[in-house]
C-alpha positions as CSV (number, residue, x, y, z in Angstrom):
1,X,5.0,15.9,1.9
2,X,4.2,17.6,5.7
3,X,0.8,15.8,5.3
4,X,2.7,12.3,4.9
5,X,5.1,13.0,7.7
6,X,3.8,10.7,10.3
7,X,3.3,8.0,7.5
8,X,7.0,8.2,5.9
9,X,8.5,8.2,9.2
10,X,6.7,4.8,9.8
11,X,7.8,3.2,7.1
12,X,11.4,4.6,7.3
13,X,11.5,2.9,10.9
14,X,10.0,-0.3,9.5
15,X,12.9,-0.5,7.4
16,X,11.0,0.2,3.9
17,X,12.3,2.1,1.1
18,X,10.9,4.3,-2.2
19,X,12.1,1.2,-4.0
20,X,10.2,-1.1,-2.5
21,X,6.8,0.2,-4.1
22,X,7.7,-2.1,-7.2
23,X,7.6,-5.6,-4.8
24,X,4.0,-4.5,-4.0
25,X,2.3,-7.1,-6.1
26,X,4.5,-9.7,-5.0
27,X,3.3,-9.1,-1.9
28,X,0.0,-9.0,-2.9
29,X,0.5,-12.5,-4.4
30,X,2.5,-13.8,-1.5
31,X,-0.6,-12.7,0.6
32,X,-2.9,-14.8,-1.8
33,X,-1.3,-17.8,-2.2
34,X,-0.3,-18.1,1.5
35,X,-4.2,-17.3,2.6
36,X,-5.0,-20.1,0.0
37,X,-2.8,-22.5,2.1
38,X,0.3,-22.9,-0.3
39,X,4.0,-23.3,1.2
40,X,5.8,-20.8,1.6
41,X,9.0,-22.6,-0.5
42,X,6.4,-23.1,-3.0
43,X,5.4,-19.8,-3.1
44,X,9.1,-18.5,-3.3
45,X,9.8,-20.6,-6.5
46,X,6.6,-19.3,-8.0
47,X,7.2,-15.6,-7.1
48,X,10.8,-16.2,-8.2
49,X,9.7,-17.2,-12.1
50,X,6.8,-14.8,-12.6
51,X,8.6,-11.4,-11.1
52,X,12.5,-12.6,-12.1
53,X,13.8,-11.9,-8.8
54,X,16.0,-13.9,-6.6
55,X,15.1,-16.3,-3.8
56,X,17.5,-14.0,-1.5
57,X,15.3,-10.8,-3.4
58,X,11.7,-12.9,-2.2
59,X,12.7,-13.5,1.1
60,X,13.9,-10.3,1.8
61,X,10.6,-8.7,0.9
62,X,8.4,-11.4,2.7
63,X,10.8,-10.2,5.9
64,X,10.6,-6.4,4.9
65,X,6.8,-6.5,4.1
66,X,5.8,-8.9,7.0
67,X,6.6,-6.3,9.6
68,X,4.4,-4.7,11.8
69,X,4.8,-0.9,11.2
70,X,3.5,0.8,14.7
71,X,2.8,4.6,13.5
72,X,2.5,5.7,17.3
73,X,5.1,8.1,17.7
């Protein structure tokens, strides 16, 4: 845990939690599909059926996720 210190207390200020490990491949996807030029409401419905989360759940990761996490302390 000390060695992760600087790395947790980046993340905690970025507003992510333990929990949100699990949304990491809908990121992943999110990523994909938005580099391959989809939209994002299209994206949203698609992340919706294939992880059964909510729209509110999809957006709130894509706000979470899309952060910039500054590890300067």
């Amino acid at each position: 845990m000390q060695q992760n210190t600087d790395l947790l207390r980046a993340l905690a200020r970025a507003g992510a939690a333990i929990e949100d490990v699990r949304y990491i491949p809908l990121w992943n996807d999110y990523e994909r599909l938005r580099r391959d030029g989809f939209k994002v409401a299209y994206i949203v419905a698609y992340l919706c059926d294939t992880y059964e989360v909510s729209e509110r759940t999809v957006y709130r990761i894509i706000r979470r996720f899309g952060r910039d996490v500054n590890t300067s302390r």
